[in-house]
C-alpha positions in Angstrom: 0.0 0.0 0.0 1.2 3.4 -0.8 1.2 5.9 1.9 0.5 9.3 1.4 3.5 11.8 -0.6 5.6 8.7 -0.5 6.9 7.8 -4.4 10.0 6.2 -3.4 11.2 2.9 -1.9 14.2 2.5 0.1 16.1 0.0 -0.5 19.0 -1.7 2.1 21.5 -4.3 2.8 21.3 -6.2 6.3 24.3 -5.7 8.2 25.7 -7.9 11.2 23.3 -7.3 14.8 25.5 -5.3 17.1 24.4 -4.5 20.5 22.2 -1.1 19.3 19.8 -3.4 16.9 19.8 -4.2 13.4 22.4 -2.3 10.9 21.3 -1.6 8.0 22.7 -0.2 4.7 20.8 2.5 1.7 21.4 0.4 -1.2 19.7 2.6 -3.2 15.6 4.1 -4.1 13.0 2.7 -6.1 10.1 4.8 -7.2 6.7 3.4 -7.5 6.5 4.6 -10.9 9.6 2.7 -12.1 8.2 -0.5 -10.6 5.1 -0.7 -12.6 6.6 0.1 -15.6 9.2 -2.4 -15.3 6.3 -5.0 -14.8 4.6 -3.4 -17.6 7.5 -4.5 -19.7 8.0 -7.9 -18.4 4.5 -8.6 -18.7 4.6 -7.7 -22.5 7.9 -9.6 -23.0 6.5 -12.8 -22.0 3.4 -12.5 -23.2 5.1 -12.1 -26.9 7.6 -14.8 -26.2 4.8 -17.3 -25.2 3.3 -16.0 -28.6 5.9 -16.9 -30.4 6.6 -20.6 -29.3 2.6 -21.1 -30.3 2.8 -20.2 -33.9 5.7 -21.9 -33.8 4.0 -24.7 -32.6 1.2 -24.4 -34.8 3.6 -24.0 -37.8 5.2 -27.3 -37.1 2.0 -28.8 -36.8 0.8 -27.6 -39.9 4.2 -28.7 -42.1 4.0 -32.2 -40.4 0.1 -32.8 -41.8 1.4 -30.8 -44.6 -0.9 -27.9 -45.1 
């Protein structure tokens, strides 16, 4: 869930537990934005790969009953 005026993710490395709690490391930021396009993308990807292997399929079928 996405609280309010917050676009960005942290994002950190877990460190070694010293005697104050957790360490922890800023990796870097993600923005929301960034995320679902990246899915976006993937999503299409597969969905044209998948695609792909069934004309494939379907083209080999068709050459094998030779049509």
């Amino acid at each position: 869930m996405e609280a309010r005026g917050v676009k960005q993710l942290p994002v950190v490395k877990r460190g070694e537990v010293s005697h104050k709690g957790k360490k922890r490391k800023l990796l870097g930021l993600l923005h929301y934005d960034s995320i679902w396009t990246f899915l976006r993308d993937e999503m299409s990807r597969r969905r044209s790969m998948i695609n792909e292997r069934r004309k494939d399929k379907y083209e080999e079928v068709g050459a094998a009953n030779g049509h």
